[in-house]
C-alpha positions as CSV (number, residue, x, y, z in Angstrom):
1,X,-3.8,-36.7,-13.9
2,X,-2.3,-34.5,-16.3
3,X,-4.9,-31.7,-16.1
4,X,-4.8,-32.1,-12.6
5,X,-0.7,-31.1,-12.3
6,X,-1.8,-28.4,-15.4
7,X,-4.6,-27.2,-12.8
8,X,-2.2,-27.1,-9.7
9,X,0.5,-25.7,-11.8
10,X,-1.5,-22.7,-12.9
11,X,-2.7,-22.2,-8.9
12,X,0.7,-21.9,-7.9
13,X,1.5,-19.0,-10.5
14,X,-1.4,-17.4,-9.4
15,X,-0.3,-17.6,-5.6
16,X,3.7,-16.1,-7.0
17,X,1.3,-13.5,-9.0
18,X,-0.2,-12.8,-5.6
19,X,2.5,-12.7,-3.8
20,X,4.3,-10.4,-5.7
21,X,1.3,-8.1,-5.6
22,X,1.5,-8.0,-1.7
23,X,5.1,-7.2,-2.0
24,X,4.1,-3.8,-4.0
25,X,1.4,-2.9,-1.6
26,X,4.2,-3.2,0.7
27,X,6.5,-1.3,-0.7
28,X,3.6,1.5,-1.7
29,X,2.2,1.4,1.8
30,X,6.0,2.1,3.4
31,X,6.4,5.1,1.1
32,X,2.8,6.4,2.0
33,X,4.0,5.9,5.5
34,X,7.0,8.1,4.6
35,X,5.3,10.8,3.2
36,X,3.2,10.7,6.1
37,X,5.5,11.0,8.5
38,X,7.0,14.3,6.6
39,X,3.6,15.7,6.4
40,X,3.4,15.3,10.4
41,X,6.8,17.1,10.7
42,X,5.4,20.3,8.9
43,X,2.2,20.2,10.2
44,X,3.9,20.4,13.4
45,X,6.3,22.8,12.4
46,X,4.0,25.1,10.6
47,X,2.1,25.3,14.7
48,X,5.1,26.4,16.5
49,X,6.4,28.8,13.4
50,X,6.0,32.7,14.1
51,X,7.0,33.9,11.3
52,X,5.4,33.8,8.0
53,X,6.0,30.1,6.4
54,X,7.2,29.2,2.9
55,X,6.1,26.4,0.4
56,X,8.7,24.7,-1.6
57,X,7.0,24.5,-5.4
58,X,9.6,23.1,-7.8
59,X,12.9,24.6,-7.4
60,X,11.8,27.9,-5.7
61,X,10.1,28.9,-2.6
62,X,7.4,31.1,-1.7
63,X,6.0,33.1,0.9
64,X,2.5,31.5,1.4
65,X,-0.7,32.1,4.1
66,X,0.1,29.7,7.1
67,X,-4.1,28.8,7.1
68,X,-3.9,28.1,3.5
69,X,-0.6,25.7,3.9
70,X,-2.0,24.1,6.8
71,X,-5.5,23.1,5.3
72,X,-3.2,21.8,1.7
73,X,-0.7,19.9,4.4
74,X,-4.1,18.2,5.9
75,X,-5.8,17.6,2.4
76,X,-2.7,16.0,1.5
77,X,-2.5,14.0,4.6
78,X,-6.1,12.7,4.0
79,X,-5.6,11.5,0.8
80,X,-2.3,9.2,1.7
81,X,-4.4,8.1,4.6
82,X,-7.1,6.7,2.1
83,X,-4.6,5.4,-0.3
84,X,-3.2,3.5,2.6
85,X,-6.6,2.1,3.8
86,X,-7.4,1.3,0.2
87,X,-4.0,-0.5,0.1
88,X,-5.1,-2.2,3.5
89,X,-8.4,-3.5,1.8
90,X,-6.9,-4.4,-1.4
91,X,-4.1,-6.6,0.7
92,X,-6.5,-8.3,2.9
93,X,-8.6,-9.5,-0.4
94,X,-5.3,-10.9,-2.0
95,X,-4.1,-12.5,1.5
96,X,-7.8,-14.4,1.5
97,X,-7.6,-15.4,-1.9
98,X,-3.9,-16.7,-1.5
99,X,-5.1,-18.7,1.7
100,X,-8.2,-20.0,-0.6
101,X,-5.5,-21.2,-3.2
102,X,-2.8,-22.2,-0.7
103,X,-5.5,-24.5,0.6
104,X,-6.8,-25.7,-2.8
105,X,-3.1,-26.6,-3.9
106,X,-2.3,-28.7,-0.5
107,X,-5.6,-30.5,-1.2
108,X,-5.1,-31.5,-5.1
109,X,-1.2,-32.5,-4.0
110,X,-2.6,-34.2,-1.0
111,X,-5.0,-36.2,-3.8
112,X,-2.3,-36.8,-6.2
113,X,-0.3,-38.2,-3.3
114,X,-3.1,-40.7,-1.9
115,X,-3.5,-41.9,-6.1
């Protein structure tokens, strides 16, 4: 009975470890979301500008091809969109496996109840 609780015990950390794994993705997903969102801003921007635009690099900014910003504002914006949908992959595995061991834990305390 002992290695049972030991068992259950150890599935429970697991589903905290898990659970505090989704909460990251979280967090990483709403600052992907962010930059996202800013990225949508300029690339909007950068369509209705006239003039010639400038990039912001470190502290200084410089005068830069509106083409050449636009297709680095889109690369950029492809790349978060991956990292979010690799996020979105990565969170749906965990959410399966905590379900697996939320359902394996009910089932050994459910035993241990019934003994």
């Amino acid at each position: 009975m002992e290695k049972i609780n030991k068992e259950v015990e150890e599935k429970i950390a697991h589903l905290q470890l898990i659970e505090q794994n989704l909460q990251n993705f979280l967090l990483q997903k709403q600052t992907f979301h962010s930059q996202l969102l800013e990225l949508e801003n300029a690339l909007s921007e950068l369509k209705n500008l006239k003039e010639k635009p400038y990039k912001i690099i470190g502290n200084i900014m410089i005068l830069t091809d509106k083409d050449k910003l636009e297709k680095d504002l889109n690369s950029k914006r492809e790349i978060i969109n991956l990292r979010i949908k690799n996020i979105d992959k990565q969170e749906q595995k965990l959410k399966e496996r905590s379900n697996e061991l939320q359902t394996e834990v009910m089932k050994e305390l459910k035993k241990n109840e019934s003994s």
